[in-house]
C-alpha positions in Angstrom: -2.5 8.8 -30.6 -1.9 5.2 -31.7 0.6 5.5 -34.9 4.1 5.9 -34.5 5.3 9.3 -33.9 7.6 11.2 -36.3 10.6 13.1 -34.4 13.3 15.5 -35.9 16.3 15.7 -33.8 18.2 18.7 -33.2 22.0 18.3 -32.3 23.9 15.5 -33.6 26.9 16.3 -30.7 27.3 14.0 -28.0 23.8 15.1 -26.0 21.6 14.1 -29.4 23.6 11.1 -29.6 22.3 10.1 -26.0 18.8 10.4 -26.6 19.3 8.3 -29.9 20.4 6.0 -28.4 17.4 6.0 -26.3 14.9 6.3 -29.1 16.4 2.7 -30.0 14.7 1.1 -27.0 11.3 3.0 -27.2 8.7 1.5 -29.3 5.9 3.8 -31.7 8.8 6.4 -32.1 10.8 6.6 -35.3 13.2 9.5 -35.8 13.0 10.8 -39.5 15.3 14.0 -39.6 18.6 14.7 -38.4 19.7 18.6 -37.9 22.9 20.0 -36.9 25.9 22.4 -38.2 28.4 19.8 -40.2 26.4 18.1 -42.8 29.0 15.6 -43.3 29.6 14.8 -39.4 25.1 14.7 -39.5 25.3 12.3 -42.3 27.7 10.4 -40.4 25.1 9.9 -37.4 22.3 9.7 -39.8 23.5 6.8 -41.4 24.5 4.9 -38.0 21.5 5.4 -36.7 18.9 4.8 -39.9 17.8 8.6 -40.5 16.5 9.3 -44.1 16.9 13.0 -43.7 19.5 15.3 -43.1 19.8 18.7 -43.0 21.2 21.8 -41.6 18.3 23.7 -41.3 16.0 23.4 -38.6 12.9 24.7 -40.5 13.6 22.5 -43.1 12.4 19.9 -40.8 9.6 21.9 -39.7 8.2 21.7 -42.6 7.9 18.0 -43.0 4.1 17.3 -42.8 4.4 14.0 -41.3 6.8 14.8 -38.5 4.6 15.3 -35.1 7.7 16.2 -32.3 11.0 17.6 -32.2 14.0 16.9 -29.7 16.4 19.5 -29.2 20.1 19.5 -28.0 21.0 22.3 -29.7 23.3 25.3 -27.9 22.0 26.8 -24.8 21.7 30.1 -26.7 19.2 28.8 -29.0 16.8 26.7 -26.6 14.1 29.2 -26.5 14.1 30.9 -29.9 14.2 27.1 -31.5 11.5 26.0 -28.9 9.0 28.8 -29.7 9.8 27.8 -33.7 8.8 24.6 -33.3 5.5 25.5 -31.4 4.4 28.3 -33.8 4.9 25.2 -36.6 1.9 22.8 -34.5 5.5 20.3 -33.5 5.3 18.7 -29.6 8.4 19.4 -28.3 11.0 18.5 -25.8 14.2 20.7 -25.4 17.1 19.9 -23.4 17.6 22.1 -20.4 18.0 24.7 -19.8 14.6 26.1 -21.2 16.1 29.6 -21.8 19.4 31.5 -21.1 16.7 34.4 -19.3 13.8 34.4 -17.5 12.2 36.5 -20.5 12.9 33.7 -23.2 11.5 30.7 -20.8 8.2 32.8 -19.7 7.5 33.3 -23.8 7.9 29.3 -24.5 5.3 29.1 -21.1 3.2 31.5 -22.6 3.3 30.0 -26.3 2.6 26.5 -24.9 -0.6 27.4 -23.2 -1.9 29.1 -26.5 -1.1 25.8 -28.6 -1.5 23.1 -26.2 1.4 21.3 -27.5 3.3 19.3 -25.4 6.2 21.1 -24.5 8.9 19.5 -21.9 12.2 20.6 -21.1 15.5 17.6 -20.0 15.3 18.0 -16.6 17.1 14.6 -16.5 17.3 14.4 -12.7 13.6 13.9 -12.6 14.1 10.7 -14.3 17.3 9.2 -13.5 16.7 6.2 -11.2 18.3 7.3 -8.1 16.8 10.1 -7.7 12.9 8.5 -8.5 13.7 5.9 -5.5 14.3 9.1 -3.6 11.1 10.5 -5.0 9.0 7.3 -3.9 10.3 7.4 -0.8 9.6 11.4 0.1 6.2 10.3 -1.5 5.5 7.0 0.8 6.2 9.3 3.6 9.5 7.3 4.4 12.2 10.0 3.8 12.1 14.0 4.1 15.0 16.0 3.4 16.5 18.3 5.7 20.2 18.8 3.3 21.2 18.3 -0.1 24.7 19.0 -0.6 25.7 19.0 -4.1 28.8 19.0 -6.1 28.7 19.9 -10.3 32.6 19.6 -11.3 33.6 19.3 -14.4 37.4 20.4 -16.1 36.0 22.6 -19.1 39.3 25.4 -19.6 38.7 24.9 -23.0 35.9 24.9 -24.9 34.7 21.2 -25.3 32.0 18.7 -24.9 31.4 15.7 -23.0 33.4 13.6 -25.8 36.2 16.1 -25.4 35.5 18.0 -28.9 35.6 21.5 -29.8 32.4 23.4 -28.8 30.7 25.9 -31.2 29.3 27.4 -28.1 29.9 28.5 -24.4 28.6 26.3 -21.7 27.2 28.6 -18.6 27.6 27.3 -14.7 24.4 29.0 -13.7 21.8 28.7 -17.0 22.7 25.0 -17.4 24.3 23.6 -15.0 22.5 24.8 -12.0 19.8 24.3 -13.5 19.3 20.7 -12.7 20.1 21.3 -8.8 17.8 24.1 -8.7 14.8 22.0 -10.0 15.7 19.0 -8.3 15.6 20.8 -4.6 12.4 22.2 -5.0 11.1 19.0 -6.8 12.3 16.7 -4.1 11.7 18.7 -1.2 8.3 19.7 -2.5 8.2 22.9 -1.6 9.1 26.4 -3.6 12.4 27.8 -3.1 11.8 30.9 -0.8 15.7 32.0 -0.5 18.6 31.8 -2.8 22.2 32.8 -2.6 25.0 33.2 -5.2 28.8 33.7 -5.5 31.3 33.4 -7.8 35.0 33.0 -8.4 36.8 35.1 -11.4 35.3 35.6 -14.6 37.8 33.1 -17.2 39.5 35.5 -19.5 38.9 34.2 -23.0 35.5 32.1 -22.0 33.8 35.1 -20.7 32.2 33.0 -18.1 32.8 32.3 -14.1 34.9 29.0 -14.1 33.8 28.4 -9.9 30.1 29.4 -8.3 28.5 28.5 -4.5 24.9 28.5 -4.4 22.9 28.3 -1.1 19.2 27.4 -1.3 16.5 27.1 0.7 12.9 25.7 1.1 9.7 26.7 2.6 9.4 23.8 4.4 13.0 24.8 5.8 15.4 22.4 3.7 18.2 23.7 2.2 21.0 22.9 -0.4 24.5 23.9 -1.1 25.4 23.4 -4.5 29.7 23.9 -5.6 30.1 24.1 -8.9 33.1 24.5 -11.1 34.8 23.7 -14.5 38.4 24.1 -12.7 38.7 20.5 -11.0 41.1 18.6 -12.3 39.1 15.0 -11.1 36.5 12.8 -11.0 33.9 14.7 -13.1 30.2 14.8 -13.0 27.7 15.7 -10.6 27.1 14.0 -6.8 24.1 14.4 -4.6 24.1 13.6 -0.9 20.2 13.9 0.6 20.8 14.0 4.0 17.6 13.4 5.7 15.6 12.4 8.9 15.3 9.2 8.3 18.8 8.0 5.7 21.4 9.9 3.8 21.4 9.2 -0.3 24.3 9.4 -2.7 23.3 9.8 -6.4 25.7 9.4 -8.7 23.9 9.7 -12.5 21.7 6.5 -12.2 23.1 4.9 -9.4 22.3 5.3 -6.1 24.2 4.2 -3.1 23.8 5.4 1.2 25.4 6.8 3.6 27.8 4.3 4.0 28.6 4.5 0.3 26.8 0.9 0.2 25.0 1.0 -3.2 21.2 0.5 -3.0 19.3 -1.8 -6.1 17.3 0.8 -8.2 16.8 -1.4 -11.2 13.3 -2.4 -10.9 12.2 1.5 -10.0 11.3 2.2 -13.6 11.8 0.3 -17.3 15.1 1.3 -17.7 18.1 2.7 -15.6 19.3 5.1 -18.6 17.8 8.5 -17.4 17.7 10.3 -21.1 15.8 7.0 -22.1 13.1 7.6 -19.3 13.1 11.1 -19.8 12.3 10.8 -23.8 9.7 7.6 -22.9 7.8 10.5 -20.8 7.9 13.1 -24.2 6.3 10.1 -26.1 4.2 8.9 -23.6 3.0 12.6 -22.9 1.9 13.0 -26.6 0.3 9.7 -26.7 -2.2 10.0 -23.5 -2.4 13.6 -24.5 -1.3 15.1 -21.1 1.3 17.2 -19.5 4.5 15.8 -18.6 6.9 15.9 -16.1 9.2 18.2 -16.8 7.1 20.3 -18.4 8.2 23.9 -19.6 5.3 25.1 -17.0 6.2 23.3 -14.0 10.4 23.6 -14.4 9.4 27.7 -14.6 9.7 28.0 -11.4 13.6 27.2 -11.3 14.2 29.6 -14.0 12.7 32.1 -11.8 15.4 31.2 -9.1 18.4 31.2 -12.0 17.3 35.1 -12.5 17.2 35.9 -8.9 20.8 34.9 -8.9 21.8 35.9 -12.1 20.7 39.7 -10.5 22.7 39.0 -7.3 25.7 37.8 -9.1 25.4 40.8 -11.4 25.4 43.3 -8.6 28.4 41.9 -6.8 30.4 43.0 -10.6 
């Protein structure tokens, strides 16, 4: 594919804002629709950012004949009925994780994208961040293998908002989202399938309807493992911290920056195009479609973490 490809965006919150941003710095992409739930807040963002259409309606935008891919940052709860929607209408895709909130609702987009042959990639963002690829090249070169990830996901969410502190529509989930990008990042790292994983979790937030605190212990069959603390209770610095400790360095990612043991930073500018992890991440959608292979990311290869994500889900279940 040499013409400039079409995309719809889905989610004009603070996420779809991020990858817009993006989509500035990537050439052969031009984004034609805007979708979310205020109209006039989606004009708003439309306008800002160029977009000729707006509309409320994602299959509105479906049925655009000249638009080739859709992005969606839409509400967990949706990911995998919108995702199948855009496959059944011939539309590449790329949804922001997680896939699914259920191991049922990823295996049908899996299933779906082998029958079309779409592209269809979900925003595993830690893939792609910087950091974490000059962690990848060095597990790859042989220089680095990782015997610990410890890994803390804090954020202070008592109410519910989003990451520009405005009222969500929506409940944001520990497990389905959050753990989500540790769990794919182990197994992605450490190259090797997650063969044990264990789950607890602190009291279930009263109006929310969610657990506000969660440990989760991992491990590999190559015999790494992870602890992952996560929590929306902590009242400080906010995000989420890696520390790879290894046979050979330990690694502190922070987002795009990358620092060791020593909390010296390490140079990871020249390890891709960009040090903006959402713009690599969409660059690999588009570049996907273009060569007319699978990406990273893919719905097919991230399954495997959503498999995990159930396992615990069960475990958590059981202990009421």
């Amino acid at each position: 594919m040499t013409k400039t490809i079409k995309v719809a965006l889905a989610g004009a919150g603070a996420f779809g804002i991020k990858h817009l941003d993006g989509i500035k710095n990537i050439d052969g992409v031009e984004v034609i629709s805007l979708i979310s739930r205020d109209l006039d807040k989606t004009k708003e963002v439309a306008a800002k950012y160029g977009i000729g259409h707006v509309t409320t309606e994602l299959s509105e935008s479906l049925a655009l004949k000249e638009l080739d891919a859709v992005i969606l940052c839409t509400p967990t709860q949706m990911h995998a009925e919108q995702t199948i929607a855009c496959l059944k209408a011939g539309k590449h895709v790329q949804v922001e994780i997680p896939l699914a909130d259920s191991l049922k609702g990823a295996e049908e987009v899996v299933a779906l994208q082998k029958q079309t042959g779409l592209v269809a990639m979900c925003g595993h963002t830690r893939r792609f961040n910087p950091s974490h690829q000059y962690v990848h090249k060095q597990i790859q070169a042989g220089k680095f293998n990782i015997l610990q990830m410890d890994v803390q996901t804090f954020f202070f969410r008592r109410t519910n908002t989003n990451a520009l502190g405005q009222a969500r529509s929506w409940t944001d989930h520990l497990l389905w989202h959050h753990a989500a990008h540790t769990v794919d990042l182990f197994a992605y790292q450490a190259n090797s399938p997650i063969v044990q994983a264990n789950a607890i979790q602190g009291p279930i937030h009263p109006t929310l309807g969610i657990a506000m605190d969660m440990s989760i212990q991992l491990k590999a069959a190559n015999g790494a493992i992870c602890t992952l603390s996560l929590s929306f209770n902590n009242d400080g610095p906010l995000g989420t911290f890696f520390r790879y400790i290894g046979d050979t360095a330990t690694y502190i990612a922070r987002y795009d920056d990358l620092f060791n043991g020593k909390e010296e930073q390490i140079d990871v500018s020249k390890v891709d195009v960009s040090m903006n992890g959402i713009e690599l991440q969409d660059r690999e959608f588009f570049a996907a479609i273009k060569e007319g292979r699978e990406p990273n990311s893919s719905v097919t290869r991230v399954l495997a973490c959503y498999q995990v994500l159930h396992k615990l889900e069960q475990q958590l279940n059981a202990q009421g």
